[in-house]
C-alpha positions as CSV (number, residue, x, y, z in Angstrom):
1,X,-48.7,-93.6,-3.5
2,X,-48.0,-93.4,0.2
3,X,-44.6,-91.4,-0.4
4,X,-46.9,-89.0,-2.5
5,X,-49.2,-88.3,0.0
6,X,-46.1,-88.1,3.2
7,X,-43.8,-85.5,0.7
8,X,-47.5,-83.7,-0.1
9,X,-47.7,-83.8,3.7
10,X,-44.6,-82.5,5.1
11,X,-44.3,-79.6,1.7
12,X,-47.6,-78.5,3.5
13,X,-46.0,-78.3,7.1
14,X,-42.6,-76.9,6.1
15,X,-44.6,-73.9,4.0
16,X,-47.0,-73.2,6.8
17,X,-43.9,-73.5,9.6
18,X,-41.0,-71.9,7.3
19,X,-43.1,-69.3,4.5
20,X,-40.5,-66.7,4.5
21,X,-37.5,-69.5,3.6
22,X,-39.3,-70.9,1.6
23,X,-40.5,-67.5,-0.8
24,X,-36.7,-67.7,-1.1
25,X,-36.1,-71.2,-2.3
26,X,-38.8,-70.9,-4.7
27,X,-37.2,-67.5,-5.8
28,X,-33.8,-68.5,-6.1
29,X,-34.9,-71.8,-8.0
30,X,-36.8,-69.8,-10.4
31,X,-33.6,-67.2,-11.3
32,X,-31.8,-70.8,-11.4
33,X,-34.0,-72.3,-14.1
34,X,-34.2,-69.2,-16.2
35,X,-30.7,-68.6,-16.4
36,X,-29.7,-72.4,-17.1
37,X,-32.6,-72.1,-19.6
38,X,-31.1,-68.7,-21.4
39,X,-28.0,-70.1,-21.3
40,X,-28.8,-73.2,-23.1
41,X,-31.8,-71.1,-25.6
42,X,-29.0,-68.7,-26.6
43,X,-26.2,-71.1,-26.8
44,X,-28.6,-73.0,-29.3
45,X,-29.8,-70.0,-31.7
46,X,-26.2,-68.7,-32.0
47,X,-24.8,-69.4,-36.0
48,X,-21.6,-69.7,-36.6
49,X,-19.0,-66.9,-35.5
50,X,-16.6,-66.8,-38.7
């Protein structure tokens, strides 16, 4: 529980000191996600290719 509430803590104080950076990280995690997510959604639906 106290590791909660320090990470809680210091994700508070790095957004408030760093915003800009981390608009970024958030961003570049998101295009991250999706595309691991479409790759795997897509590889999934495909049928067979005879």
């Amino acid at each position: 529980m106290f590791l909660l509430i320090v990470g809680f803590a210091l994700g508070v104080f790095v957004g408030y000191k760093y915003p800009q950076q981390v608009e970024q990280v958030v961003e570049s995690a998101k295009k991250l996600f999706n595309d691991l997510k479409d790759k795997f959604t897509k590889g999934s639906t495909q049928g067979p290719s005879n």
